[in-house]
N, C-alpha and C positions, 0 to 999 in steps of 0.2 A: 072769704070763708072765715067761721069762726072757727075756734081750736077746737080738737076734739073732745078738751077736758070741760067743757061749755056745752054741746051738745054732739050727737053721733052724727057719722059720714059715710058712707058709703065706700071702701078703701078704694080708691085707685092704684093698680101694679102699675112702678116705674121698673123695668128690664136695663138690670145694667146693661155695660157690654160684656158679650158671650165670649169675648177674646180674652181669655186667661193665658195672664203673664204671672210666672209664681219664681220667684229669687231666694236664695237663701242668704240671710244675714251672716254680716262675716262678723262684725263688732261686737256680737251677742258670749256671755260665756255663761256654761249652762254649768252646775255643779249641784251634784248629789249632796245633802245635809245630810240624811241620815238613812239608813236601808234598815229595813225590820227584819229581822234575823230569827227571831225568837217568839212562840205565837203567845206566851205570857206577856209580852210586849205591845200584844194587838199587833192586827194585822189586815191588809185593803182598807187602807182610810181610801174612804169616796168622796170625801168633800176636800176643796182648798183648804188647811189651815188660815187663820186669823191670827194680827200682831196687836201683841201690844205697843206700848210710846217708847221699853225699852228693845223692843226689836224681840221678844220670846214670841214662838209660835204654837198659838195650838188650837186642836183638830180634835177627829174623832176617828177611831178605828173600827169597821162593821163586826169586826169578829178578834177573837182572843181576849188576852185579860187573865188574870188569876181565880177566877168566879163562876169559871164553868164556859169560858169562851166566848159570851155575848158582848163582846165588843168592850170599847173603853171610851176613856179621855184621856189627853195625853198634852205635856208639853215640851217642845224642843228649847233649849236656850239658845244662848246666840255661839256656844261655845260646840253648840252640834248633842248636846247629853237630852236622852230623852227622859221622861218621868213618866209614870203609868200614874194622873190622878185620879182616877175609878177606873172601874174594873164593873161590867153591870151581870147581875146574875139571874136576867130574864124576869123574876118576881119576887118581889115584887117592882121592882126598881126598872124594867126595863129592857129590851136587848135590840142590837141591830142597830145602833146608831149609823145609820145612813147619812146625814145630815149635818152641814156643818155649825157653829157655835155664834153665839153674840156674846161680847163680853162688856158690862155695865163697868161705869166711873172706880166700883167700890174691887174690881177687878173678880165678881162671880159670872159664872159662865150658865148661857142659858142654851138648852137643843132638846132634842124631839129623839125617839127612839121610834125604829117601826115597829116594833110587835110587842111584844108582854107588857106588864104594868097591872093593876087592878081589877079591872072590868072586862075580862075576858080573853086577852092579849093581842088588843088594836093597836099596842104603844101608846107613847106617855110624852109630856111633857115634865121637864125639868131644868132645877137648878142644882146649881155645884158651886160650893163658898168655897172663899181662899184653904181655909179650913180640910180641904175633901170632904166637905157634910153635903151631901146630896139631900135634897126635897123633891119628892114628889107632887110637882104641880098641875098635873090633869093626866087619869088617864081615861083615854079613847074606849066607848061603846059599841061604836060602831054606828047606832042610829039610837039619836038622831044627832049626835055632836062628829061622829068619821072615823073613819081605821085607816091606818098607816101610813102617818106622816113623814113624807118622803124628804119637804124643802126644808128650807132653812129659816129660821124665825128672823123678825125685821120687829125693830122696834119704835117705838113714837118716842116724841119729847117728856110726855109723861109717865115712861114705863110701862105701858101697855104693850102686849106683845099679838106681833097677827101672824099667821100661818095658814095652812093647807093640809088635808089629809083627801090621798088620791083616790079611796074609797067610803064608802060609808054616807052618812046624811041621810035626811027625812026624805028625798024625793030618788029614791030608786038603786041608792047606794052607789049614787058615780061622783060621791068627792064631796067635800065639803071646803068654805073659806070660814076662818076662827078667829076671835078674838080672846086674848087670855090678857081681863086687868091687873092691875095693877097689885089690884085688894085682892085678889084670886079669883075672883069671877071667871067664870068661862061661858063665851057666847058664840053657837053658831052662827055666820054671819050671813052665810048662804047656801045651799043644799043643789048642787048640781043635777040636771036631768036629759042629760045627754042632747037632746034635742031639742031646742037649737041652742042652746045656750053650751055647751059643750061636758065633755066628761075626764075623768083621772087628771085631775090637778097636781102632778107630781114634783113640781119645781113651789119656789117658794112665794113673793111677794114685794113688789115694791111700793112704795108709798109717795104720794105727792105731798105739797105744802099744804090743800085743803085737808086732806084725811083720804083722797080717793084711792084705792086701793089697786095694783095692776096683777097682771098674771097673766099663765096662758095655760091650754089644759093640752092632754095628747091627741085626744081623740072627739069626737064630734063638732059641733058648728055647723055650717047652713051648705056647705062646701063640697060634702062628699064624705065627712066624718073625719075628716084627716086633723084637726084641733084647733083653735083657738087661740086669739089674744082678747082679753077681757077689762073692762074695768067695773068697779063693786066700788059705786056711791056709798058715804055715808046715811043715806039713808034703807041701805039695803035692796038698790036697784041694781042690777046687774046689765052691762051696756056689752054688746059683740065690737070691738074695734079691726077687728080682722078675721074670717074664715079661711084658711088651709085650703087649696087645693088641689094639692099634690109636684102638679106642674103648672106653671115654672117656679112657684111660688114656695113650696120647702113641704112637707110633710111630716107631724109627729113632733111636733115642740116639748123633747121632757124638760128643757132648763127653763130658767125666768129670764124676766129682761133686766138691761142696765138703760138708765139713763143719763143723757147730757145736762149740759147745766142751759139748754136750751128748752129741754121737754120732749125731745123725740126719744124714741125707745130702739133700743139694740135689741137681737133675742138669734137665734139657730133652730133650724132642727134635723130632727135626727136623720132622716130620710127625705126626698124629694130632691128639688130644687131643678134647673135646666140643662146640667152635665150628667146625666144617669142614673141618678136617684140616690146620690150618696151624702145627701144634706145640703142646708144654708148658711147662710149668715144673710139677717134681716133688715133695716130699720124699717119703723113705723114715726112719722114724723108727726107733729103736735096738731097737722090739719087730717090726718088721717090716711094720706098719701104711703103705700106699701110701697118700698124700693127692695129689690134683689141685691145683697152689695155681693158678692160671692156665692157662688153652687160648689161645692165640691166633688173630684171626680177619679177620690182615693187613691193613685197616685199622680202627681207627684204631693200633691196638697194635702193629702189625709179626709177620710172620711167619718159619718155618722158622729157629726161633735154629738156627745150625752152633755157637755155643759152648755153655760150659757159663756157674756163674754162679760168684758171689762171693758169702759171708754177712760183715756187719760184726759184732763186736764186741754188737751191739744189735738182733744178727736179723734184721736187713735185707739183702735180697737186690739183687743187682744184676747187671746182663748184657745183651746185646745181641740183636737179629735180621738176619739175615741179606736179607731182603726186608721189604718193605710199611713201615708206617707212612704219615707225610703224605705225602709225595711215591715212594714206595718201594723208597727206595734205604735201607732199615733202620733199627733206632734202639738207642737205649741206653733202658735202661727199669730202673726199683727195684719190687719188692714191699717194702713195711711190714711188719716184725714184725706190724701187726694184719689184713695182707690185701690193703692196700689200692696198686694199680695205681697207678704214673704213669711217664708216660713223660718220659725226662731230657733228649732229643736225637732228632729227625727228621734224616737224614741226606738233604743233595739233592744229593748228586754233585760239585759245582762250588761252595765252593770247599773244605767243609767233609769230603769223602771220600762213597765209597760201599760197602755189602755188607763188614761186618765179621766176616770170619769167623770171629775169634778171641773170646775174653772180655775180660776189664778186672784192673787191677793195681789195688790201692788203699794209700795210704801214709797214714800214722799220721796226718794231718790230714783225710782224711777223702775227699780228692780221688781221683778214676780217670781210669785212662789206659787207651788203648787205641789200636788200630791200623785204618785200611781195608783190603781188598785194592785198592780199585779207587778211581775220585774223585780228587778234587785238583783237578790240573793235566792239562786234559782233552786237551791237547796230547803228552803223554807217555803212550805207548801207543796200544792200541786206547781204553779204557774211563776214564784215567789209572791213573797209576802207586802211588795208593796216598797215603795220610798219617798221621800219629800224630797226637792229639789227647788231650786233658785236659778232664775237669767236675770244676769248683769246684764244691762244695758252697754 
């Protein structure tokens, strides 16, 4: 068989084993960086933070700020002190950064807002210089370029930037894939139609060595509508690499995938899978071959991952859930290169954070970072306001 990246296949499901064995690491130490306390401070960052080469982290908060509460950017140092580098005030500039950040050689920061901007308030694309000078680089119409860009932008060798927005487009308003160069051009690259190709693109985008483009959407495909894994040729042809369908196979992909340094693809989703419908963990491998690696069956393992994961270097997966675990308010969890379950972090709200919707960053030693929406400091907010944390390996 050829690769999938060569021409399509027909996915085969391989069914792991249904015998869930789930251990808790004992070597792991999980530490709170920083709890948001203060809603000028921003507040539910959703996305992982991102490092730089001296170890500062930074992210985006959906909501607060000094600007009328539409969210921020923010950097943590390595000493734990936060900074508020914007603050967005809906318009024209932006609000709701969902999404988390790319940050180029020169150290500017690039991400997506979901709603205000320009053109009606689909959300926007933008930059942030060292400086805190924000530019407004594309906002969203809705049709025929998309509204409300949920993932996170991915960038090429040349500075060209691709992304997603999970509604909007020429062909029916179910999502668009985007191109935003270099020179500032903005190109839709593809207009989703629910059927069969699939609908709301909500995660973001990975990229191979030719330019082929991957993803997965939530909903539609050939399957029963339950969503999608995709790949968008450079020449603007859109290929199905997997249909959803519900059981045993996972249902509702909102995160993106990661890839090995072999070419197969990781991914989750939110619902589905062959222990009670409380999500997956996926691969899709370079011949097209669908394996089950984990269903989740909310407790003891945690349910509904909303991210996607991470692979190390050594095959090992890693990534969060959204609900369940010990107490269930979510967890961080690894798969083993050989299969094998543990979970890194039971989340209990108070003081440690809760419901992480985003995934994990992980830096050359081996450690992951990641963010809550909710948890902390139980006094801030409805639910708290959110924290970043770190597991030592």
């Amino acid at each position: 068989m050829r690769p999938i990246f060569a021409r399509v296949l027909a996915s085969a499901i391989v069914l792991a084993s249904t015998a869930m064995t789930v251990s808790s690491a004992q070597a792991q130490t999980f530490t709170v960086l920083y709890t948001f306390t203060d809603e000028t401070q921003g507040w539910q960052p959703e996305a992982a933070p991102i490092l730089d080469n001296a170890g500062n982290l930074y992210g985006t908060t959906q909501f607060g700020g000094t600007a009328g509460g539409f969210g921020t950017v923010y950097k943590l140092d390595t000493s734990g002190n936060e900074t508020v580098l914007y603050s967005f005030a809906g318009e024209p500039d932006g609000e709701d950064p969902e999404a988390g950040l790319v940050r180029d050689r020169a150290g500017n920061l690039y991400g997506s807002t979901l709603y205000g901007g320009t053109a009606g308030g689909y959300g926007t694309v933008f930059k942030l210089d060292k400086a805190g000078e924000l530019t407004l680089l594309h906002s969203f119409a809705s049709n025929p370029d998309g509204a409300d860009p949920h993932g996170s932008l991915i960038s090429d060798p040349h500075g060209n930037g691709y992304g997603t927005t999970q509604y909007g487009g020429a062909a029916g308003g179910y999502g668009t894939v985007f191109e935003l160069h270099a020179e500032g051009q903005f190109t839709a690259l593809y207009s989703f139609a629910g059927t069969p190709d699939g609908e709301d693109p909500e995660a973001g985008l990975i990229r191979d060595e030719t330019g082929n483009l991957y993803g997965t959407t939530v909903y539609g495909g050939t399957a029963g509508g339950y969503g999608t894994v995709f790949r968008l040729g450079k020449s603007g042809k859109l290929t199905l690499l997997h249909s959803f369908a519900g059981t045993p196979d996972g249902e509702n992909p909102y995160a993106g995938l990661a890839a090995d340094s072999a070419g197969n693809a990781y991914g989750t989703t939110k619902y589905g899978g062959a222990a009670g419908g409380f999500g997956a963990v996926f691969k899709l491998d370079k011949m097209g071959r669908f394996t089950l690696l984990h269903s989740f069956s909310g407790t003891p393992d945690g349910e509904n991952p909303l991210a996607g994961v991470i692979v190390d270097p050594a095959g090992n997966i890693y990534g969060t859930t959204y609900y369940g675990g010990t107490f269930g308010y979510g967890t961080v969890f690894e798969i083993d290169h050989t299969g094998n379950f543990t979970i890194l972090h039971n989340f209990n709200a108070s003081p440690d954070g809760a419901n992480p919707v985003g995934g994990l960053t992980r830096d050359a030693a081996g450690n992951l970072y990641g963010a809550t929406s909710d948890g902390g400091d139980l006094s801030c907010g409805f639910f708290g306001c959110g924290v970043i944390f770190k597991v030592t390996p």
